[in-house]
C-alpha positions, 0 to 999 in steps of 0.5 A: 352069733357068739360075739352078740353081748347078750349071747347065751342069755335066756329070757323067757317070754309070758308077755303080750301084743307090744310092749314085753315082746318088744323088749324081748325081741330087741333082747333078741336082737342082742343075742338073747335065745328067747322063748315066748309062752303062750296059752294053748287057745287063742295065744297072744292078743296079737295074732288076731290084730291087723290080719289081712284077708288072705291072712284070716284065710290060711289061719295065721297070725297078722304081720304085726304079731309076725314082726315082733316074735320073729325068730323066737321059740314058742311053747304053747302051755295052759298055766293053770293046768298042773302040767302047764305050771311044772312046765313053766318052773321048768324054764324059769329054773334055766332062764335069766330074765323073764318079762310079763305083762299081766295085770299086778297080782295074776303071777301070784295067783298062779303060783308064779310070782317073783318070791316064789320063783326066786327061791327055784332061781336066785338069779332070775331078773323077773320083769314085771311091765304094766300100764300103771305100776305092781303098786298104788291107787291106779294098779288094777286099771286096764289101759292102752298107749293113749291112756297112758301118754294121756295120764303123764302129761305127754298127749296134752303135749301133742297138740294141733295149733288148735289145741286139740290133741293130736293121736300119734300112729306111734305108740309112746308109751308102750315102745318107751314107756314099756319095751325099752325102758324094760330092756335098760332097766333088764340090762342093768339088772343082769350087770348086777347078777353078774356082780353079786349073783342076785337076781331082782324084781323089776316093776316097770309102770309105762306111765310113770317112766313117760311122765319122767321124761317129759322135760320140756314141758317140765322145764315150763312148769317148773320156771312158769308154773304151767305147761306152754300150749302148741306155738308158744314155746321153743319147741312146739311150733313157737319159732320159725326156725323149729316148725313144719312147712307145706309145700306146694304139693301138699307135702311137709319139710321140717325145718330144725335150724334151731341154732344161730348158723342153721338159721342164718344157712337157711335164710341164705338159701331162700333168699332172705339174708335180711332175716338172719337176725330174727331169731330166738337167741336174738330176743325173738321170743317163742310164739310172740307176734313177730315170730307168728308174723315170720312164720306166716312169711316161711308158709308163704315161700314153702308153698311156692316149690314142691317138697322135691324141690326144696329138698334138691335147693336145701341138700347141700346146705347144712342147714338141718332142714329135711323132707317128712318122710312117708313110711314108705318112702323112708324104707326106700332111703339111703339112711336105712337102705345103703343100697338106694340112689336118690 
């Protein structure tokens, strides 16, 4: 559509699996016109991830990869070959941006780095997103979302009240770390050709940008000198008021009633007025004995309904106070699907 921001914006496309082909389909989403080059064999690592029988049957590429590069255009072209690299100065001399995710150095070994490139195209915004950086001790080291996440700091973080680190089924460091830390850092660069005409290099480590934002424990490290473990600190699972129930049917609430009036909301609405007081910003301090002691109460009274039955008792209270939603299940809701009753 002509009205969306990024329309008539080029991007090309050499990267693979989940970080630079999220980036670029969210780019697309904008309006981009988005083309993704591949090798002529296997092509992009993700075709083959996730397949389902029927899939691997018909010879095509799994949901996951489908997901990510719907709508873009695909060349299949062999970089090394001479006719695959004419191909390639070809696009980059009609793109705007072009995003990859090879090792540091393999763009230049082919010919195609960014001060080789930008002579062809002064304007080129050449993003190059990678585990650990172009540069410095660790660049040529292979790593996956869990390395990185594990390296900022940020898995240590992610922890069972055992303190076992827990494996999210959400890829922190390639969705931020990687996708969209490279479409702010993309979309700010094509601001500054549009005002100086000057294309720019961008090196995006997924584990530094995670590592950045890593504030809370931060904040304990700086005030502290070291990080809280799991139930001992404001906001992981060291106060009553910011923590996960089980229900009586095995199911989850998330209780957020962070601020005074949310806590004092809630304790109304179980039955509890004698606890509005008991609070952190009343001197009830994170993962003490009274807060344990308050929480062991809130498992007790979380148990006695089913997760359908509280979320009936808490939706008219602005409490902040809501179900953990299954995938499934949030596909379904009226937040992401208008066209659904509950």
């Amino acid at each position: 559509m002509a009205d969306l921001p990024l329309s008539g914006v080029r991007v090309l496309d050499l990267s693979r699996l989940l970080p630079g082909p999220l980036a670029t389909l969210r780019l697309q989403e904008m309006g981009a016109q988005v083309t993704k080059v591949e090798d002529p064999g296997a092509g992009d690592t993700a075709r083959a991830m996730l397949r389902t029988e029927s899939q691997c049957a018909a010879g095509e590429p799994g949901t996951f990869y489908t997901l990510l590069n719907r709508g873009k255009t695909i060349e299949r072209l062999d970089l090394k070959s001479p006719a695959g690299h004419a191909r390639l100065l070809g696009l980059v001399a009609q793109c705007d941006v072009l995003v990859e995710g090879f090792r540091p150095g393999v763009m230049a070994r082919l010919g195609l780095g960014y001060d080789t490139l930008r002579t062809l195209n002064p304007r080129l915004v050449y993003c190059a997103i990678s585990g650990y950086g172009q540069h410095g001790p660790m660049a040529q080291r292979a790593g996956h979302d869990i390395n990185y996440i594990g390296y900022a700091g940020v898995l240590d973080q992610l922890a069972a009240p055992d303190d076992a680190p827990i494996v999210p089924n959400f890829q922190i460091g390639d969705l931020f770390g990687g996708a969209q830390s490279a479409v702010q850092e993309i979309l700010a660069a094509l601001y500054a050709v549009g005002r100086t005409g000057q294309g720019r290099a961008l090196d995006i480590s997924m584990t530094h940008a995670v590592q950045r934002s890593n504030l809370l424990p931060a904040v304990a490290v700086r005030d502290h000198g070291a990080t809280r473990r799991s139930g001992q600190d404001l906001l992981n699972g060291g106060v009553p008021c910011y923590n996960v129930y089980r229900t009586r049917d095995d199911r989850w609430m998330a209780v957020g009633a962070l601020e005074l009036k949310f806590w004092q909301a809630l304790c109304e609405v179980i039955g509890k007025p004698q606890w509005r007081t008991l609070h952190w910003s009343l001197g009830q301090a994170p993962g003490s004995d009274a807060a344990r002691a308050l929480k062991a109460e809130l498992d007790a009274i979380f148990a006695t309904r089913t997760q359908a039955a509280w979320c009936a008792l808490f939706d008219p209270a602005d409490c902040c106070v809501s179900p953990v939603l299954r995938l499934e299940e949030a596909l379904a809701h009226p937040l992401f699907n208008p066209g659904q009753v509950q």
